[in-house]
N, C-alpha and C positions, 0 to 999 in steps of 0.2 A: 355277536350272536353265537349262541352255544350251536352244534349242529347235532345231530345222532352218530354215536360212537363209530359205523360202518357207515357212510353215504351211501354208498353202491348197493350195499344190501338193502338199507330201506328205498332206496330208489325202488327197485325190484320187488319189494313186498309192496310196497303202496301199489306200485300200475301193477300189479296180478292182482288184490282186490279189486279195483277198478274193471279189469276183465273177467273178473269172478261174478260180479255184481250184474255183470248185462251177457252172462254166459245164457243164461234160462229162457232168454229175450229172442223174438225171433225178429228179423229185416223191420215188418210192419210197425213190432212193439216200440222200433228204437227210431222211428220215421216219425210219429205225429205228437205233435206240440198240442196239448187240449187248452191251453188260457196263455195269454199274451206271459203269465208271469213266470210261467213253467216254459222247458227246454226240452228238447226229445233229446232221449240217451244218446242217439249218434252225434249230438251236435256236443252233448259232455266231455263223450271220449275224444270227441275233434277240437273242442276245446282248452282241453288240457295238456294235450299234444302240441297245441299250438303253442303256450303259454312257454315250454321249455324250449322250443325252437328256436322262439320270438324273443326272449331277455337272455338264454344263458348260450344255444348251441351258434346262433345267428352273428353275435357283436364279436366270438372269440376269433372267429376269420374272414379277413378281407373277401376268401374265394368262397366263401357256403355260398351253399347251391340249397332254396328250400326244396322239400319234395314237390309242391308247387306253390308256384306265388302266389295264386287268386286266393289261397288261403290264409293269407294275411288279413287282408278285411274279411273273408268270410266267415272268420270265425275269431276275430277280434269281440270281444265282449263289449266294454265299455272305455278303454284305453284311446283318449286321443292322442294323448304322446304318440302313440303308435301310428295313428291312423286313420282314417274311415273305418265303418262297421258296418252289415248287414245291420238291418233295423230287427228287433226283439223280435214285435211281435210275430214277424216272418219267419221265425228260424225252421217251422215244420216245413217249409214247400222247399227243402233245400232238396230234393231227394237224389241227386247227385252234388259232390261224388256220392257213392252207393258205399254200404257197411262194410262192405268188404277191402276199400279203399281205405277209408277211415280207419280199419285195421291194419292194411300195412303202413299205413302213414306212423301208427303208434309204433311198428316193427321197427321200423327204420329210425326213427329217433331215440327209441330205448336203444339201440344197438349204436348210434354214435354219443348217446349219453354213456352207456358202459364205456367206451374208449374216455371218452371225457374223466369220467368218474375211476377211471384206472389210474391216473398220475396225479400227482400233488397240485393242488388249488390253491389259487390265492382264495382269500377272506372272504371278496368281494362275490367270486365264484360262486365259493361255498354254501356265503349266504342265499343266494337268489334260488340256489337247488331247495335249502333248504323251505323258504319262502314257497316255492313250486309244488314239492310234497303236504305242503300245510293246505298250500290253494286246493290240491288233487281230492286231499280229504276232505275239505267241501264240498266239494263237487259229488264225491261219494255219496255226502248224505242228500245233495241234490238230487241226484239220478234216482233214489230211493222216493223222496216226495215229491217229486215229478209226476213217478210213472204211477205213486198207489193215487194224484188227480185224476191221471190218463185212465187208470182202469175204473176209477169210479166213474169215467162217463158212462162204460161198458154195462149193461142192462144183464148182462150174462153173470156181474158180478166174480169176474176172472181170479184166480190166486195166483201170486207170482212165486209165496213157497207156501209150502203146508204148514198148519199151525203146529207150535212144539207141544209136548205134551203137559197139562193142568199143571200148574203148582200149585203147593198150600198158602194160602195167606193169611194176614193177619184181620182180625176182627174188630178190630177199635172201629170205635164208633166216629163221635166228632172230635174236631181237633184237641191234642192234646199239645197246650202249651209251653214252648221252651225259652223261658226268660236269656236274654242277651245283655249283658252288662252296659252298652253304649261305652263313651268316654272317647278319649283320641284313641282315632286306629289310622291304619296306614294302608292305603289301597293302590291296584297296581301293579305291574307285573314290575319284580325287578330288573335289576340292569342286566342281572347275568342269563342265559338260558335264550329259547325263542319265545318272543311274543308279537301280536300285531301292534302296528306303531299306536293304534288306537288304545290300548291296553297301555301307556307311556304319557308320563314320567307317573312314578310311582308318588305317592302323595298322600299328606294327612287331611282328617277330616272328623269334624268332632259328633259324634251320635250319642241321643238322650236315648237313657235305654228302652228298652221294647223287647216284644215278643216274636217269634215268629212257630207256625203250626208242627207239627211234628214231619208231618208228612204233607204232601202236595194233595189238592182238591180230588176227589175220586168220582171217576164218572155216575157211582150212586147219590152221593152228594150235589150232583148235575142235575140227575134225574127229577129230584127233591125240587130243585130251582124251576125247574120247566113244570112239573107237576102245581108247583104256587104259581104257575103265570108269569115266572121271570121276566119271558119274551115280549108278555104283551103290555108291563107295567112301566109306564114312562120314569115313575120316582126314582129306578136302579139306574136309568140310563144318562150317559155324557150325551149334551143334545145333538151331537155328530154322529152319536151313536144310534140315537131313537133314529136320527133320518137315517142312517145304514141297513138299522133292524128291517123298517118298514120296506123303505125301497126296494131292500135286498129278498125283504117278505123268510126272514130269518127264523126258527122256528128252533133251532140244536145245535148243536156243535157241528161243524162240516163231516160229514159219511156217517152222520145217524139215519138211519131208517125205522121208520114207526109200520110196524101190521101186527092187528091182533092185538091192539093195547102192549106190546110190547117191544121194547127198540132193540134192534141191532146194531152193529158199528162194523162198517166195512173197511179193511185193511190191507195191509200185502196176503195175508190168509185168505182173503176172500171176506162173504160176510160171515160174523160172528157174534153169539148171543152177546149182549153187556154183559160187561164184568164190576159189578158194583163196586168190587177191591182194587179197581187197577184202577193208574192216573186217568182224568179225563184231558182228552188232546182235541189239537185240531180247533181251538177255540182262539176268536182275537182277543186285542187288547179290550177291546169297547165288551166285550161277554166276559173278559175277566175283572177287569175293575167292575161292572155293573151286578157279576156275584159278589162283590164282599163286600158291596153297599148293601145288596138284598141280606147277605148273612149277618151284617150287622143288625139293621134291623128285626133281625127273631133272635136276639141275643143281647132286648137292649142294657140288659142290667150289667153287661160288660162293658168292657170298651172299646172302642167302634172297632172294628177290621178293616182293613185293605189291604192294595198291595206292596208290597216293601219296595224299602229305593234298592238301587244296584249296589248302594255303597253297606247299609243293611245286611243284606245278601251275603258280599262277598266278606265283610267282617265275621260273621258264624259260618260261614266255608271255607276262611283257610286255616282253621285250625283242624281242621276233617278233610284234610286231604286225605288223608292218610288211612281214613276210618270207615271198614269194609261197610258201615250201617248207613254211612253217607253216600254210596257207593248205589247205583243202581244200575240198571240193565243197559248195555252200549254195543254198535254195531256187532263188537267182535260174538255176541252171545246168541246172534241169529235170532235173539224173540222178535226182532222187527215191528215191535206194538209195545207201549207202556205197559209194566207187570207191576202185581199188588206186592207189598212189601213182604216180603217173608214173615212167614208165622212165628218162628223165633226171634222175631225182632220185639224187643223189649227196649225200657228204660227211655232215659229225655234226650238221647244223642238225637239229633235230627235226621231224619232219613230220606234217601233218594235225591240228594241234593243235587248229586252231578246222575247223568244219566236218565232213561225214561222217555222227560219231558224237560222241554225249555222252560221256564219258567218269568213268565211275563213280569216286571216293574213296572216301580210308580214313575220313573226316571225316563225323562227322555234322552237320544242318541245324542249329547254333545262332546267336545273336544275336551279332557282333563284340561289342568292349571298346569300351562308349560307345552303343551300337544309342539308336536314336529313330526309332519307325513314322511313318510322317505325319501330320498332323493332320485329321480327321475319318474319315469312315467309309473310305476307302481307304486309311485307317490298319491295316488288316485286311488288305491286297493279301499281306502279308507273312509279320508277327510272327508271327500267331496259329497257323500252322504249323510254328514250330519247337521239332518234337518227333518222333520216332520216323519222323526223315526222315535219307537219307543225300543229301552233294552229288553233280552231277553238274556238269563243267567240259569248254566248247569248241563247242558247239552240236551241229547236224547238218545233216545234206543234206536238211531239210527247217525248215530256222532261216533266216529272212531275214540277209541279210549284214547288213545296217544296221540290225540288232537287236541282236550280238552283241558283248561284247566281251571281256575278258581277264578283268575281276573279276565276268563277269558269276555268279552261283549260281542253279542249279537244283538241285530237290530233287524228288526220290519217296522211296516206303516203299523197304524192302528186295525187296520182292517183284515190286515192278513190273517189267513190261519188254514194254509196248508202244508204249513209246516207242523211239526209235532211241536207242536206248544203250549203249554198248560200255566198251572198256578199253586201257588203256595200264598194262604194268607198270611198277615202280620197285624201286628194291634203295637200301642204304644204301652208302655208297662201302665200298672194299676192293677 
């Protein structure tokens, strides 16, 4: 596993975002859990605290001493190797220890990881730090869709920062088409560098060619769906999904608000008018596949659209790594909300691949050809959830950049979507 040239420095810049991130936050803001599937920020920062204790500071000596032990289960996530856990949906009534603990808890083990991170490591070390900083940035963009659920219960419609100021975007209309060659590609993260074990063994895979849109779906493009009745027409929907719509009594993407014939979209800014040019987020899988069956239908003289598989996907993103047009907006840029693609963006490169928005597939969460989880209990980080998960591919505007990368997979159920997660159509060629 490749680690970052300075350990100790990026140690030290990842946990200062982390305490950057819930600087703004007061006691109350980082105390309540609003849905069984979201986490309050204190139990974040106690979480990830826990995680370097727990695999890298804990097993190097016979004599550690943890800061205290009830916090082995209490903030154990999902690890039985480890242990017992508090149960999920509980994590808000934890209100002791208090933030203020949960802060020297973090003092005291960044200050025996600095001693750790001062002398030469074995591999083994290395790795698990490294592992921990990748987990932390998770968690980053955790604490972030967490808290914009939490403040959307708030009727007050709270901002957690100020919106930046307008940019120009671009005008294109409907998708504009960027032919992909198909034929054998090779997908996967290589051997060398880090990646999750799920992202492994790197592998071929034969793809007929196809298309995929220039750019991701835009929440005017949304609006267009909802305006024909998306919502309420069974023919767009997976029949798990029509019973989701109904039950759930579904009507937009999660944090639209309708007054005055006109929607708003509430964010970490607070609320804000829609932006017809910016990605549309916060939408499940069941509302993304059910758009590009509705789109193909007003398009029938083409060829049908949906969503691309993951293998799709990361075939035309890894030749764009590299290419600022693929490139969209990510934690470090503070827009904290999906942004429309710059007005000078021109030409067929595809744009906003990484960054924005996640990007929902046709692909469900399984184990590549060869899969092997790690060994020990972060053996669990991965495997044990794949099932009854779809992928999502390219981050968002709340994904650290030096987190992300081409083969990277994420995964939720079908139903989720408070996470910033959107879509890009694909067609097969013709």
């Amino acid at each position: 596993m490749q680690h970052p040239p300075d350990l100790a420095a990026a140690y030290a810049a990842v946990r200062a975002r982390t305490e950057a991130l819930a600087a703004p936050l007061s006691e109350a803001d980082c105390q309540v859990q609003s849905m069984p599937d979201a986490s309050p920020v204190k139990w974040h920062l106690a979480h990830t605290t826990w995680f370097f204790e727990t695999f890298v500071l804990a097993p190097r000596s016979p004599a550690f001493q943890p800061f205290d032990a009830a916090f082995r289960v209490l903030f154990n996530s999902y690890y039985n190797g480890v242990g017992a856990q508090h149960p999920r949906a509980r994590r808000g009534l934890i209100t002791r220890p208090d933030l203020a603990t949960v802060r020297r808890w973090r003092q005291v083990v960044d200050a025996q990881m600095a001693e750790l991170l001062a002398r030469p490591l074995p591999p083994d070390v290395s790795d698990l730090v490294t592992l921990g900083l990748q987990h932390e940035q998770q968690h980053q963009e955790l604490i972030l869709t967490d808290l914009l659920h939490l403040l959307s219960c708030n009727p007050l419609a709270p901002v957690y920062r100020p919106a930046p100021a307008a940019v120009a975007s671009s005008t294109e209309g409907g998708p504009v088409w960027v032919a992909q060659p198909g034929g054998l590609v090779t997908i996967g993260a290589p051997d060398t560098g880090f990646a999750f074990d799920n992202e492994r063994p790197r592998h071929p895979v034969w793809l007929a060619p196809y298309a995929l849109a220039r750019r991701p779906v835009s929440q005017g493009d949304w609006a267009a769906f909802i305006a024909d009745g998306g919502y309420t027409d069974a023919r767009w929907w997976m029949a798990a999904g029509w019973d989701w719509v109904r039950s759930q009594q579904i009507t937009a993407p999660a944090y639209w608000r309708e007054g005055d014939g006109r929607w708003q979209v509430f964010g970490l800014h607070g609320l804000q008018p829609l932006r017809t040019d910016a990605p549309v987020s916060h939408v499940s899988w069941y509302e993304a596949d059910a758009y590009a069956r509705w789109y193909a239908a007003q398009h029938p003289d083409a060829p049908p659209t949906r969503l691309p598989t993951e293998t799709e996907w990361e075939a035309a993103a890894h030749p764009l790594a590299e290419v600022a047009l693929a490139h969209g907006n990510f934690l470090e840029s503070d827009a904290l909300q999906p942004m429309p693609t710059s007005a000078d963006a021109a030409g067929d490169t595809l744009q906003q691949l990484l960054g924005d928005v996640w990007e929902w597939t046709a692909s469900p969460y399984t184990a590549y050809p060869g899969f092997r989880p790690w060994a020990g209990a972060v053996g669990e980080y991965n495997g044990k959830f794949m099932v009854n998960q779809m992928v999502l591919r390219g981050g968002s505007c709340a994904t650290p950049c030096s987190h992300i990368r081409t083969s990277y997979r994420n995964f939720f159920p079908t139903d989720a979507r408070w996470q910033f997660s959107g879509l890009r159509l694909a067609r097969d060629a013709g």
